[in-house]
Structure formats: structure tokens, C-alpha cells
C-alpha positions, 0 to 999 in steps of 0.5 A: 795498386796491388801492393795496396789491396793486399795491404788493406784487403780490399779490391780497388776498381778506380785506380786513378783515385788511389794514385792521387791519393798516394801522391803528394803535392811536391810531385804534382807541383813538380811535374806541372799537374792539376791541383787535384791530383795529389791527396791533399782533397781526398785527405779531407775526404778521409779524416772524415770517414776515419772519425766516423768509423773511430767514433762508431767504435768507442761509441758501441764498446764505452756505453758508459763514457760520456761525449767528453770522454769518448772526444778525447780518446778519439782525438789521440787514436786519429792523431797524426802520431798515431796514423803514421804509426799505423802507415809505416806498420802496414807498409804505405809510407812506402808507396807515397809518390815524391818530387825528387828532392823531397823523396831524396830528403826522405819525406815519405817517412816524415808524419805528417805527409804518412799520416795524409797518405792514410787518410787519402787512402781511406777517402779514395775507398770511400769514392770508390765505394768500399766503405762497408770494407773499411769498417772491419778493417779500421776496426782491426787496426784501431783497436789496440791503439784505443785500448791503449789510450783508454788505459794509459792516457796519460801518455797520450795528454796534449802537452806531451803531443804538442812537445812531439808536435813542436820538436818534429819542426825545430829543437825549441819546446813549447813554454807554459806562462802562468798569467793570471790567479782569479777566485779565492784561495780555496777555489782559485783559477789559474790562467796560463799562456802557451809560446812557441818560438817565443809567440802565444800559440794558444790559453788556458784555464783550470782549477790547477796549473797543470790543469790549465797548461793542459787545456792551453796545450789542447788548444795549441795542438788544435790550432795546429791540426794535431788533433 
């Protein structure tokens, strides 16, 4: 617990709230605990105070963005990517508590589970009142990885997250099929399809084929909690 307060720079008053939130379900199981002593509810908890807070922010510094902007910037800066990004800088990853085999399989450093951690961590701050902290300290950590999306998103389109995605489970890359044209040739609509481990995850439409691979990878990346 005292590694955790120096590393967000808030006081912790129930310490039981932050151990659940740095135990991952392998060890509840593991050690025949009650279901909600590990993060999986208050990391429900805390995607929702992280979004708040993410969305307070592009809100007050892109007066001129409109909602569709500001959705996707938001999308990218609360990834998992990202979270665990910012999990393993701040040293959390480190203190996320294992079952034995999945700590000996290094676990803690796979992104999902670091990126859980976060969000739980956040949530448990919220319970245990200290969300007015919080802010200023999300907003420190969040801002260089706004401002990086903001100018180079690009980089940070779904296809791009989806192959990350995909390639952290297996060696196979999603597979973009063109299903369809509709419209003329001056204002055709391209329908696209896109498959995983030879399966339709999700679909697609747009004024181009990269446009619609695009929305199908979007999509995809939804269904599969990437953003």
C-alpha cells in the first residue's frame, strides 16, 4: 500500500478496497476466495471514472472538436495499449497479486490484466472517496498521450489496434474481405468484412475501401473491448 500512495500521490484510508483491486481473479480462484475480492468489479468501477475524467479533459482543451472527434481521441487514450503503457511507467504492474502458475507465466506484464489493474485502482480511489485527487493526477499522465494522438492518429487507427489486439493472442492477423460495391461509380460504397482465425468478427461501409476496412476494424475492436 505504500508503494501505491507514492505512486499516485494519494492517501489510501481502506486498504481493503486496493488489495482487491491488485488481485487478479487467477489468485481468488486459487485460494477459494469470494468472487469479489479480486479487480474484475471495481474495474468496471473505474473504466467509468477513467472516461469521465479523459472526457472532462478533451472536453475543456478541444472547444472546437465536435463529439465524433473527441469519441475517437478518447477511444485511443483509454485503450488497453495505452493503460498498460501507463501501468508498467508507474510501476503497478509490479504489485498485481497472481496464483502461482499465472505469476510463474508472467501475467502481470500481459496488457490486459496491467491495464485492469489501473482501471481498478482508479475505482477503488473513487470508493474510497479521493476522486477530487484523481483528477489532477489523470490529467498529468493522460496528457502526453492525448496530445500525441491528437497529432499523429494515424498510428493509433483501429486496423492498427486490432492487428496489436489479435497478435497478442495468436501469430494469425485479421483478413479484410471486399463484400460488396453499391452506388454508382461516381459515389460507390464499398462493403467489407473483417475475419479472424477464419471467422466474421465484424463489417464495414465507406466511400473507399480503406475507409470501410476502417469502420469493419473499429467495430471489431469494440466487440472485442479494445476501445
Amino acid at each position: 500500500m505504500d508503494r501505491l500512495e507514492n505512486i499516485f500521490n494519494i492517501k489510501i484510508d481502506n486498504y481493503d478496497l486496493f488489495k482487491c483491486a491488485l488481485t487478479h481473479p487467477s489468485y481468488t480462484k486459487e485460494n477459494n476466495l469470494p468472487y469479489d475480492e479480486n479487480y474484475e468489479r471495481l474495474e468496471f468501477l473505474g473504466d467509468a471514472v477513467l472516461k469521465l475524467v479523459a472526457s472532462d479533459i478533451l472536453f475543456s482543451i478541444y472547444p472546437d472538436y465536435t463529439e465524433g472527434n473527441l469519441s475517437k481521441i478518447r477511444s485511443i487514450v483509454v485503450s488497453d495499449n495505452i493503460l498498460s503503457q501507463i501501468a508498467h511507467d508507474i510501476g503497478l504492474c509490479d504489485l498485481i497479486i497472481l496464483a502461482n502458475h499465472e505469476k510463474k507465466q508472467g501475467l502481470a506484464n500481459l496488457e490486459s490484466v496491467c491495464a485492469c489493474a489501473f482501471e481498478a485502482v482508479l475505482g477503488a480511489y473513487y470508493l474510497d472517496n479521493k476522486f477530487e485527487y484523481l483528477i489532477p493526477f489523470l490529467r498529468k499522465i493522460l496528457m502526453p498521450y492525448i496530445e500525441d494522438v491528437d497529432k499523429n492518429f494515424e498510428k493509433f487507427n483501429s486496423k492498427a489496434l486490432l492487428q496489436e489486439y489479435t497478435q497478442s493472442l495468436t501469430k494469425e492477423t485479421p483478413v479484410y474481405r471486399l463484400v460488396s460495391e453499391t452506388g454508382p461509380d461516381h459515389k460507390k460504397i464499398f462493403n467489407v468484412e473483417v475475419l479472424y482465425k477464419q471467422e466474421i468478427i465484424a463489417s464495414g461501409s465507406g466511400k473507399t475501401k480503406k475507409e470501410a476496412e476502417q469502420h469493419a476494424a473499429y467495430e471489431a475492436c469494440k466487440i472485442f473491448g479494445v476501445i
